[in-house]
C-alpha positions, 0 to 999 in steps of 0.5 A: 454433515457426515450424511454429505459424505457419500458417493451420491447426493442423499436427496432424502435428507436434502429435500428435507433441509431448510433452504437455508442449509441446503447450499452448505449441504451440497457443498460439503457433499460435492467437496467429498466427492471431488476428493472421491473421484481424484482417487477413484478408477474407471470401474469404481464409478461406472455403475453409479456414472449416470446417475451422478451426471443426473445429480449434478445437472439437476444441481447445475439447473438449482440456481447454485451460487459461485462456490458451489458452481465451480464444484459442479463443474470440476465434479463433471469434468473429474467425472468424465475424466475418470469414468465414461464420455458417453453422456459428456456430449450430453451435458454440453448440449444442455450447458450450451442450451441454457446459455441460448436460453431466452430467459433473462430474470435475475433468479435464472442468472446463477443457472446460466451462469453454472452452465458457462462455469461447466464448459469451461471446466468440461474442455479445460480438463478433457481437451481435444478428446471432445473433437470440434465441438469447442467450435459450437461452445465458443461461438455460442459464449461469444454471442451470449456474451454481447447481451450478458451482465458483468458477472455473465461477461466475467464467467464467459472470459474465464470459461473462454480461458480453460477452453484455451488452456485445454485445446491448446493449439487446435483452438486456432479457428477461434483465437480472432474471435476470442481476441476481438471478445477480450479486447472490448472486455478488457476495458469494461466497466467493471473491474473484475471482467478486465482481470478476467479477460487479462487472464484470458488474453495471457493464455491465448497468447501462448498459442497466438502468435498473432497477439505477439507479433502483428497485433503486438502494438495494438495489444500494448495499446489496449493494455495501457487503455485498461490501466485508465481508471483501473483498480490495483488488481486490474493493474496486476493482471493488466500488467502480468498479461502487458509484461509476458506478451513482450518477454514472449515477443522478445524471446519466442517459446521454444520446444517441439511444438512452437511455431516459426516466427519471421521476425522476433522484436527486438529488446529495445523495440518492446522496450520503447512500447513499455517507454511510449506507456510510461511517457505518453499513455499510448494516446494519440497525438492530438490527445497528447497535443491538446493536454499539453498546450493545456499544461497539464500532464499527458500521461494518467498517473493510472498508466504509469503505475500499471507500465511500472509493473509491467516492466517488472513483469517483463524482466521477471519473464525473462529471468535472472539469468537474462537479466544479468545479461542484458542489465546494461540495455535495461538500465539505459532505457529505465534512466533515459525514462526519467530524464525525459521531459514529458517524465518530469514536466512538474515536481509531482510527476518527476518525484513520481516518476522516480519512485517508480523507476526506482521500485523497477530496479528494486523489484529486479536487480535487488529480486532477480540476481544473486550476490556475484550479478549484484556486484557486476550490477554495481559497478554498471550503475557506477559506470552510468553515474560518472558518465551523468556526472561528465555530462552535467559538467560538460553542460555547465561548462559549454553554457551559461547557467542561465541559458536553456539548454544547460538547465535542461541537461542538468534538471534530466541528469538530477534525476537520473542520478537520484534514481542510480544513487539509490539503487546503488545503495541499496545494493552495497547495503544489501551486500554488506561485508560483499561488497568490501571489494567493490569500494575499494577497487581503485579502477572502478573509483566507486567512492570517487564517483558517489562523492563527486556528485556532492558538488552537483548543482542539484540538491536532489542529486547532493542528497542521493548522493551523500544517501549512497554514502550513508548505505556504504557505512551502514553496509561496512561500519569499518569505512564510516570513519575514513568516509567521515575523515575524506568529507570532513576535509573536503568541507573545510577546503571548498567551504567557499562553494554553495554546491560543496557546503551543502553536498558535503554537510549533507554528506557527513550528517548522513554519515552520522546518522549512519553511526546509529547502525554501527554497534562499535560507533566513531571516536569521541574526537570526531564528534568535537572536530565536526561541532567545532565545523558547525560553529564556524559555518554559523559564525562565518554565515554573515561574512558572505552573502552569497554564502549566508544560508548555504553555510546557515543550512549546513551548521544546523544540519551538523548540530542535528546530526551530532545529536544522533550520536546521543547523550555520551557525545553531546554532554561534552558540548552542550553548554557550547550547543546552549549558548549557540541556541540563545544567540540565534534568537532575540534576548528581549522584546527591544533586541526584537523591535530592532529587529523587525525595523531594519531587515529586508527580505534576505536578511528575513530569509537567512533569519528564519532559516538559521531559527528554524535550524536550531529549532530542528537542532532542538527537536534532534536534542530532546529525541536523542539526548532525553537524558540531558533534558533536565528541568535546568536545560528546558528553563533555558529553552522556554525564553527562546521558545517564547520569542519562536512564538512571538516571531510566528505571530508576526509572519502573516505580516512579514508574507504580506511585506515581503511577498512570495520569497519569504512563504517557502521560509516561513512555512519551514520555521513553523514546522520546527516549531511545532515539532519541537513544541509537541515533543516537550510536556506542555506544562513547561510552556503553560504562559505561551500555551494561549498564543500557541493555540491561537496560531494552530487554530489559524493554521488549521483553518486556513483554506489556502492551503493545498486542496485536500492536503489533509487527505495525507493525514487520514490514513494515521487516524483510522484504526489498521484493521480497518484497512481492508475498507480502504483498498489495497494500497493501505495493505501490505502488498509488493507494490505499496510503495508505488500504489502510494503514489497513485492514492495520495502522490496524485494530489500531494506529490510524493515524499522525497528527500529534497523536501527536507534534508534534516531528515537524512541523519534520522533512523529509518522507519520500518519498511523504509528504505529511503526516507521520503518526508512530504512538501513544506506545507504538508509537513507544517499541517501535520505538526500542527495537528500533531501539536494539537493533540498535545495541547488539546487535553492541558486546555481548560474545559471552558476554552475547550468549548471555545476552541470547538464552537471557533473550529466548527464555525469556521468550518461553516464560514468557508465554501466549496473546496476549501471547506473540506480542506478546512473539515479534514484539517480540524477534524485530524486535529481534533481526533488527535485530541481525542487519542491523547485524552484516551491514553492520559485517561482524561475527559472531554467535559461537560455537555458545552464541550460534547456538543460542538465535538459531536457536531464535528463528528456527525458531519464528517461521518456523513462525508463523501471522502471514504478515509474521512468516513471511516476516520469519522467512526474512529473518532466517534468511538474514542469521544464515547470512550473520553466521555466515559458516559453510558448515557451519552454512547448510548444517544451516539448508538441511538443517533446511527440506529435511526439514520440507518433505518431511514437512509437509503444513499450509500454513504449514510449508510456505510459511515452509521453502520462503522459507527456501531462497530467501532463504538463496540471496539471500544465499549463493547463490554460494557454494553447491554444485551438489548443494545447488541440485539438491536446492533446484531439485527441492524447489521445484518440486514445491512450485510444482505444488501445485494444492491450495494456491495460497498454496504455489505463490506462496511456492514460485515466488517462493522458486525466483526468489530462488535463479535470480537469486542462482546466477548461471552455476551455474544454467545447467544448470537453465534450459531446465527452469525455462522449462518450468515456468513456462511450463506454469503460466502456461497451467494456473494458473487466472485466479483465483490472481493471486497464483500468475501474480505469482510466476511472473511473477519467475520469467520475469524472473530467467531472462531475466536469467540467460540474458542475451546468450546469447538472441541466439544461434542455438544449438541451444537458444537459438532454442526458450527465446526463444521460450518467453520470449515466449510467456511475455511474451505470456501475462502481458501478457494476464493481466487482474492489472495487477501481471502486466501490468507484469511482462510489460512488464519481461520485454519490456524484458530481452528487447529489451535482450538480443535487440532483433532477435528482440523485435517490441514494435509490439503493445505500443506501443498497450498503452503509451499505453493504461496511460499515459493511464489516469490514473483515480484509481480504477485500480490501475495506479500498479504497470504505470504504472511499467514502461510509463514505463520501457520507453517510454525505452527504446524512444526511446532505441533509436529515437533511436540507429537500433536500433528497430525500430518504425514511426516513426508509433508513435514519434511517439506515444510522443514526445508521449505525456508531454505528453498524458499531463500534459494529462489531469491539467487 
C-alpha cells in the first residue's frame, strides 16, 4: 500500500491488481492525496492539475462504491480549490451529462451516482466562484431525481444540501424548487432519503426565510407526517430539522446579512404548532374525528415521540440562557400537554404521555442550566405544584366526586403533578447539599407543598409526591429524619383518611428506602416507632371497612420498607415480624375450608391483599436480611408458603364466583408468590414443588393474557452484543427512555410507579431515575417465567419430558394471536431454564427430553417476531451447551446448514445463520476445523446478499460471533475475512447502516484475533494491518455514529497491538469534537463512550513515553473533561 502513496495514481501497478484489491488501492490512494492537497499550494500542483483531473474522472466513470465516491469528490473540489478552475467547468459539464444519461442499468448506478456526489462536493466547496451554473446543476438534480431509486434519491438530497451550503444566499431562484423536491422526499419510503432530505430542508432554511415564516405550519405539518412509520434516525434528523425551524421563527438570525422579517412568531405560536403534533398529529379533522368516534387514540405514538424530541431540539437552539429566561412559558405549556384529554385518553397513552413530558424537562432544565437556574427552576415548578394542588381542592369542594367535572379536573391535575414532582426531584437530587436553601425557606414552602400532595385523591399523584421526598433525603441525608418524624406524625393523626394512609405509608416507605443511600443511617428508635405503626394498621384494618385495604396496603408497605434498613434493625423485630406472617395465613386445612365457605367478595379482596402484602414483605426479608434467613426462619415460612399455594389453586374459581373485581387482586397475590418463591432454593419447598408447577404451566398457557405480553421479556433473553440486531432503541442512546416506549410501550403500556407501590422503597437499577415496574399482569408473567427457570433444573428428567411434551402441545392447541402469545410466554420460560442449567453446570437429559425442547427451539427460530428470532438462537446455543453433547451440536449445526442451503425467505435465512454463530459463542473451542470451514463459506455468501440488507447484517454479525469465539483456529481463515469485510465496507450502500454495524464487529473480532502478531513484519502481516486501517478509516467517515464508534474501538486494538504501525493524530480532533458535542438531540451517547475510553488510552501512553502524538494534542486532551463538564453550565 505504500505504492498508493503518491501525488499520481500508479496506473501500472492498479491495472495489475486483482478486481478484488483495486477499490481498497484507490482508496488508500485518494485518502493520501486528500491529505496532500490540504497542505499543498497552488504552484505545488499546477504541473500535475490536469492530469490528476484526468485520474479522478476516469475513476469517477469506474463504478466506485460510496467511500470511494465521497473521496473523489472531495479530491476535485480540494483540487480546484488549490490549484486552477479552468477545467472545473469541465468536470461539471461531465457530471451533469452522466446524471442526464439514459442508461438506467444497475452496473452504471455507482457512476451516476459519483457524479451527483461531485457536484455537491465541487459548489459545496468553491461556492459562488462557480457563477450561475448551479442553475443548470440543480435543475438538472431536481429532474433526475423524479426517475432515481432511494440510493439516487438520497445522494441528490445530500448533493442539493452542499450546493445550499456553498452558494448560500445567491441560490435564492432555486430554494422553491429544492423545497418542493425535499418536501415529497421527506416522506419516502425509504428511511435514509427522509434523513437526507431533513438534512437538506435544515439547511435551506438558513437562507429561506419562506420555510420559517409563510410555509412555517405547512413545514411542521409535513414534519410530523415524516415521523409516521419512521425509524429512530429518521426521528432525530426530523426532529433536529422540526426543532430549529421554530427556534429560528421565534427568534430570527441576526447579523450583517440576515433579512428583515415582517413578523417574528411568537413563542407560544411555535409552541401550539409543537402542541398540535404532540395532541393531534397534525391530521385533519376528519381523520381525528373519525379515530375518535372509533375510540382509538388519534395521535401515532410515532409523532409523539419525534414532537418529544423536537421540543428538545427547540429549547437546545434557543439556549441556556433563553431557557432560564422563558422556563415559566415553557414549563406551562409542557404540563397544559399532559393534562389534555386527547393526552391522556387511556392509561397506555397518559403514562406515555408522561414519560415523554418528563424526559423534555429532563433533557433541558437537568442539561441546559446551571445550579443558580436549576434552583429558580425549583421554585417555579413548586409554584405550579401548589396552584395544581389549589385547583384540584377547589374541584373537590365545588362538585361532588361522582360528577363529571370534578373527575376530570382531578385525573388532568394527577398527571400534571406526576410529571412536576419528579422533575422537582430530580433537580434537589442533582443539587444535592445546594439546594439545603431551597427546602428550608419558609416563603417558598417547598416541603409543605410535595407533603400536601399526599393527601391528593390520586394514587399516582400520592406516589410522586412521597418519590420527591424519597430525592430530598437522598440529595441532604441530614433532613431523612425530620421528614420521617413530620410523616410518621401525620400518619398517626389522619389514620382515619384513605388518601393519608396510603400518601403518608407511601411517603415513609419512600423515605426508608432512601436510608439505603445514606451512609450515616437513622436511629434504631425510628425503625421500632414505625414497626409498631405497621402493627396497629394491620390490627385495626378489620375495625373499619372503608378503611380495610387502605390500612392493609400501607402495614405491609411499612414492613417491606423496614426491611431495607437490613439485618442490624430487623433482628430486633423478627419474631414479632414472624408471627405477623403466620396469622395473616390459615393454620390448617379446617381454618381454610372455614374460610372458603363464608366470605364474600370484599372480604376476598382484603384477603388476597393482606396475603399478597406479607408475601411482598417476605420477598423484602430474604433481599435485605439474607443473613437472618436461618434454616429455623425458612421451617417456619414453608407451612404458609404451602397454604399461599394452596390459595392459588383455588383462584381460577373464587374469579369465576366472584367475577372481575377479584382478578385485579388475584393477579397481584400470585406475582408475590412467585417472586418470593424464586428467591428460596427450591429444595426447601420440595413437597409443594409438584403444585407449583402445575400453576406456572397454567399460567404459561394461558392465552387470555395480554396479546404479546410476553414480548416484554425477549429483550432480557437475548445476549447484549446482540442488540445491534434489534434496532437503536435497545442501545444506549440519549433517547432510550422514550424510544422504549415507542417498541414496547405501544403494546404494554409503559411502567410506572402506580402499577406497583412496593416498589418505591427498593434501590434503583442503573440508568433509573424513577422506578417504573410494568402492569399487574405483565409482572405476574414475568415471575412466573422467572420461577420457571428456578424450577426447571430441580425436576426430575422423566417429568421434565412431561413438562415440555405439555408446554409444546399447548402451544399446538391454541390459534391464531393467541398462540404466539402462549409461544413467547414458554419459550422465555423454557430459555430461563436453560440459563440456569448452564450456570449450575447441569444437563438437560436424555433424547425424550431434547426432542420436545429442540422442537421448541426450531419453531420459534422460524418466527416472524425478530426478539423471538434471535432470542431463538440464544436458546439454542445454551441447549448444545446443556446437553454437553458433540453429537448432538453437531445435527443442531447440520439442521441450520441445510435450511440455509435450500431457504430462500428472509427469516430462515436470518434465524439459521444466528444459530451458527451463537452455537460458536458457546462451543466454538471445541469445534472442529471442517465444521468452521463449512460455517465460514456459508456465511459468507449470506453476507454477500445484496438483495436483502437484513440477511447481511444477521450474516456478519453471526460470522463475528464465530471469529471471536474459534480463537487460534481461525487463523487459516483470517486474511480472507479481512478481504470481505474490507470489499463491504467500500460496496455496501450508505443507506444499509445496519449492514456497516455488523461489519464494524467483524473488523473488531479480527483485529483481536490476529492480536500482537500486527506488529510483526512477515510476509502477510504488513498488507492485514494495512487492511485494518483501511478498514478503520472507512467506518470512521461512515456518517452512522454506531459505525464511528466502532471504528474509534477498532483504533484502540490496533494501537494496543501495534502502537508504531497506528497514526491516530487525525482522530485527536474527531475525539474532542464527539466529546464536546453534548446536545441533548445527538444520538452520540453510543461513540461518546468509545471516545472517553480511547481518550485514557492515549494519556495513559503519553504519560509513560509510548505516544506518539504531538504534546499540543495532548494538552487538549488533558483538559478536554474540564471543558467538557463546563459545557453542561
Amino acid at each position: 500500500m505504500e505504492q498508493a502513496h503518491g501525488p499520481l495514481l500508479n496506473e501500472e501497478l492498479y491495472s495489475q491488481l486483482s478486481e478484488s484489491k483495486k477499490p481498497e488501492f484507490v482508496f488508500e490512494w485518494l485518502r493520501f492525496l486528500q491529505k496532500l492537497l490540504v497542505a499543498a499550494n497552488k504552484d505545488d500542483i499546477n504541473e500535475k492539475q490536469k492530469k490528476l483531473v484526468e485520474q479522478l474522472t476516469a475513476l469517477l466513470e469506474s463504478s466506485p462504491g460510496p467511500p470511494v465516491r465521497k473521496l473523489i469528490a472531495q479530491n476535485l473540489a480540494l483540487l480546484y480549490n488549490v490549484g486552477d478552475t479552468f477545467l472545473v467547468y469541465q468536470t461539471i459539464d461531465k457530471c451533469n451529462e452522466i446524471i442526464r444519461s439514459k442508461d438506467d442499468s444497475p452496473s452504471y448506478l455507482p457512476t451516476k451516482l459519483a457524479a451527483v456526489a461531485c457536484l455537491g462536493a465541487l459548489y459545496e466547496r468553491l461556492g459562488r466562484m462557480l457563477g450561475n451554473t448551479y442553475l443548470d446543476t440543480v435543475g438538472n438534480l431536481l429532474k433526475a431525481m423524479k426517475s432515481a431509486e432511494s440510493q439516487g434519491r438520497y445522494e441528490i438530497m445530500l448533493s442539493l444540501q452542499k450546493v445550499l451550503s456553498g452558494q448560500g444566499a445567491t441560490a435564492a431562484p432555486c430554494h422553491r424548487d429544492i423545497y418542493k423536491a425535499a418536501r415529497s422526499c421527506l416522506t419516502d419510503r425509504s428511511m435514509a432519503v427522509r434523513c437526507a432530505a431533513a438534512k437538506c430542508l435544515l439547511e435551506l432554511q438558513n437562507e429561506a426565510v419562506f420555510m420559517w415564516t409563510t410555509e412555517l405550519e405547512n413545514v411542521t405539518t409535513l414534519c410530523f407526517k415524516a415521523f409516521e412509520g419512521s425509524n429512530y434516525d429518521v426521528r432525530v434528523s426530523v426532529s433536529k430539522l422540526l426543532g430549529a425551524i421554530l427556534a429560528t421563527a421565534v427568534v430570527p438570525k441576526q447579523g450583517p446579512g440576515a433579512r428583515q422579517v415582517a413578523r417574528k412568531t411568537s413563542l407560544e405560536e411555535a409552541m401550539d404548532l409543537l402542541a398540535s403534533g404532540f395532541l393531534r398529529g397534525g391530521s385533519g379533522f376528519l381523520r381525528v374525528s373519525g379515530e375518535m368516534l372509533k375510540g382509538g387514540s388519534s395521535v401515532n405514538r410515532d409523532i409523539r415521540i419525534g414532537v418529544t424530541q423536537a421540543y428538545v431540539v427547540f429549547v437546545s437552539t434557543l439556549g441556556g440562557q433563553w431557557l432560564e429566561l422563558n422556563f415559566a412559558a415553557l414549563l406551562a405549556h409542557i404540563l397544559e400537554l399532559v393534562s389534555h384529554l386527547k393526552a391522556t385518553q387511556t392509561q397506555i397513552d397518559a403514562i406515555c404521555c408522561r414519560h415523554c413530558v418528563s424526559f423534555i424537562l429532563r433533557a433541558t432544565v437537568g442539561s441546559l442550566l446551571g445550579e443558580k437556574a436549576q434552583i429558580a427552576a425549583a421554585k417555579e415548578i413548586c409554584q405550579a405544584v401548589g396552584k395544581q394542588k389549589k385547583a384540584t381542592d377547589a374541584a373537590m369542594s365545588d362538585s361532588n366526586m361522582e360528577t363529571k367535572v370534578g373527575t376530570m379536573d382531578v385525573s388532568a391535575s394527577q398527571h400534571v403533578l406526576v410529571c412536576a414532582l419528579q422533575e422537582l426531584g430530580n433537580l434537589v437530587q442533582g443539587l444535592g447539599s445546594t439546594a439545603a436553601p431551597l427546602l428550608q425557606d419558609s416563603t417558598i414552602g417547598v416541603l409543605d407543598k410535595v407533603t400536601s400532595v399526599l393527601l391528593h385523591p390520586s394514587v399516582s399523584a400520592r406516589l410522586a409526591a412521597a418519590w420527591c421526598l424519597r430525592c430530598f433525603a437522598v440529595a441532604l441525608p441530614s433532613e431523612v429524619s425530620p421528614l420521617l418524624d413530620r410523616c410518621t406524625e401525620r400518619l398517626s393523626a389522619l389514620r382515619s383518611s384513605p388518601e393519608a394512609v396510603t400518601g403518608y405509608s407511601f411517603a415513609v416507605a419512600a423515605l426508608l428506602g432512601a436510608v439505603q443511600y445514606c451512609p450515616l443511617g437513622i436511629p434504631h428508635g425510628k425503625g421500632k416507632l414505625i414497626m409498631s405503626q405497621a402493627e396497629d394498621f394491620l390490627r385495626s384494618a378489620i375495625q373499619n371497612s372503608r378503611l380495610s385495604i387502605q390500612r392493609t396496603q400501607a402495614g405491609w408497605l411499612l414492613f417491606s420498607a423496614l426491611m431495607t434498613l437490613g439485618p442490624a434493625v430487623v433482628h430486633y423485630h423478627l419474631p414479632r415480624i414472624l408471627l405477623l406472617w403466620k396469622s395473616v395465613f390459615p393454620q390448617s386445612p379446617k381454618d381454610w375450608e372455614t374460610e372458603r365457605s363464608r366470605g364474600d367478595c370484599f372480604t376476598w379482596q382484603v384477603t388476597l391483599e393482606e396475603r399478597a402484602g406479607a408475601l411482598c414483605a417476605m420477598k423484602s426479608f430474604v433481599l435485605h436480611c439474607g443473613d437472618l434467613l436461618t434454616d429455623d426462619v425458612i421451617e417456619r415460612l414453608l407451612p404458609l408458603l404451602t397454604f399461599a399455594v394452596a390459595l392459588s389453586t383455588k383462584l381460577p374459581a373464587l374469579n369465576k364466583s366472584y367475577g372481575v373485581s377479584l382478578k385485579s387482586a388475584s393477579v397481584v397475590f400470585r406475582q408475590r408468590l412467585y417472586e418470593i418463591l424464586a428467591l428460596l432454593p427450591p429444595k426447601t419447598y420440595e413437597g409443594i414443588l409438584n403444585s407449583v408447577l402445575k400453576e406456572l404451566v397454567a399460567e404459561l398457557t394461558l392465552a387470555d393474557n395480554q396479546m404479546f405480553a410476553a414480548t416484554f421479556l425477549l429483550p432480557s433473553l437475548c445476549h447484549q452484543d446482540d442488540a445491534l440486531l434489534l434496532g437503536a432503541w435497545l442501545q444506549e442512546t440519549d433517547h432510550r427512555f422514550i424510544e422504549e416506549q415507542l417498541k414496547l410501550g405501544g403494546i404494554l403500556g409503559g411502567g410506572s410507579l402506580e402499577h406497583d407501590p412496593f416498589t418505591i422503597c427498593e434501590r434503583l437499577a442503573d440508568g433509573e431515575f424513577i422506578p417504573t415496574p410494568l402492569p399487574p399482569v405483565l409482572s405476574m408473567i414475568r415471575a412466573a417465567v422467572d420461577l420457571f427457570g428456578v424450577i426447571f433444573p430441580c425436576v426430575d428428567v422423566k417429568h421434565r419430558a412431561q413438562i415440555l411434551d405439555r408446554l409444546t402441545e399447548s402451544i399446538k392447541q391454541t390459534k391464531g394471536s393467541k398462540q404466539q402469545t402462549v409461544q413467547l410466554n414458554v419459550f422465555a420460560a423454557f430459555c430461563c431454564g436453560l440459563k440456569r442449567l448452564a450456570c449450575t453446570k447441569g444437563s438437560l437429559g436424555p433424547e425424550e427430553v431434547r426432542r420436545p425442547a429442540v422442537t421448541l427451539v426450531m419453531r420459534s427460530l422460524e418466527s416472524a417476531n425478530l426478539l423471538l428470532r434471535c432470542a431463538a438462537a440464544e436458546t439454542l446455543a445454551r441447549l448444545a451447551q446443556v446437553v454437553a453433547d458433540s453429537a448432538f451440536t453437531a445435527r443442531l449445526a447440520q439442521t441450520s446448514f441445510e435450511k440455509l442451503k435450500s431457504a430462500r425467505d428472509v427469516i430462515s435465512r436470518t434465524g439459521h445463520s444466528m444459530a451458527l454463530g451463537s452455537l460458536y459463542r458457546y462451543l466454538g473451542g471445541i469445534v472442529s476445523s471442517q465444521h468452521l470451514t463449512a460455517c465460514v463459506s456459508i456465511l459468507y455468501t449470506l453476507s454477500q446478499d445484496s438483495t436483502s440488507p437484513e440477511v447481511q447484517t444477521w450474516a456478519l454479525h453471526s460470522l463475528s460471533l464465530l471469529i471471536d469465539s474459534s480463537g487460534p483456529m481461525y487463523h487459516a481463515h483470517v486474511e480472507s475475512s479481512l478481504s470481505l469485510v474490507l470489499l463491504l465496507l467500500l460496496t455496501v450502500p450508505l443507506t444499509h447502516p445496519e449492514v456497516h454495524q455488523s461489519l464494524g464487529g467483524c473488523l473488531n473480532v479480527l483485529i483481536t484475533t490476529l492480536g500482537p502478531e500486527l506488529q510483526g513484519n512477515s510476509t502477510s502481516v504488513p498488507q492485514l494491518r494495512t487492511s485494518c486501517l483501511v478498514g478503520c478509516a472507512v467506518m470512521q467517515d461512515n456518517p452512522d455514529c454506531l459505525v464511528q464508534a466502532q471504528a474509534i474501538s477498532c483504533l484502540q486494538q490496533l494501537h494496543m497491538f501495534a502502537p508504531r504501525h497506528v497514526n491516530l493524530s487525525n482522530l485527536v480532533p474527531s475525539l474532542c469534537e464527539i466529546l464536546l458535542d453534548n446536545s441533548v438531540w445527538q444520538p452520540v451517547v453510543r461513540k461518546r463512550y468509545p471516545a472517553i475510553v480511547v481518550q485514557s488510552t492515549l494519556l495513559q501512553s503519553y504519560l509513560s513515553g509510548n505516544g506518539p502524538q504531538p504534546a499540543c494534542e495532548i494538552h487538549g486532551l488533558v483538559y478536554l473533561p474540564i471543558d467538557f463538564q463546563l459545557s453542561n453550565l
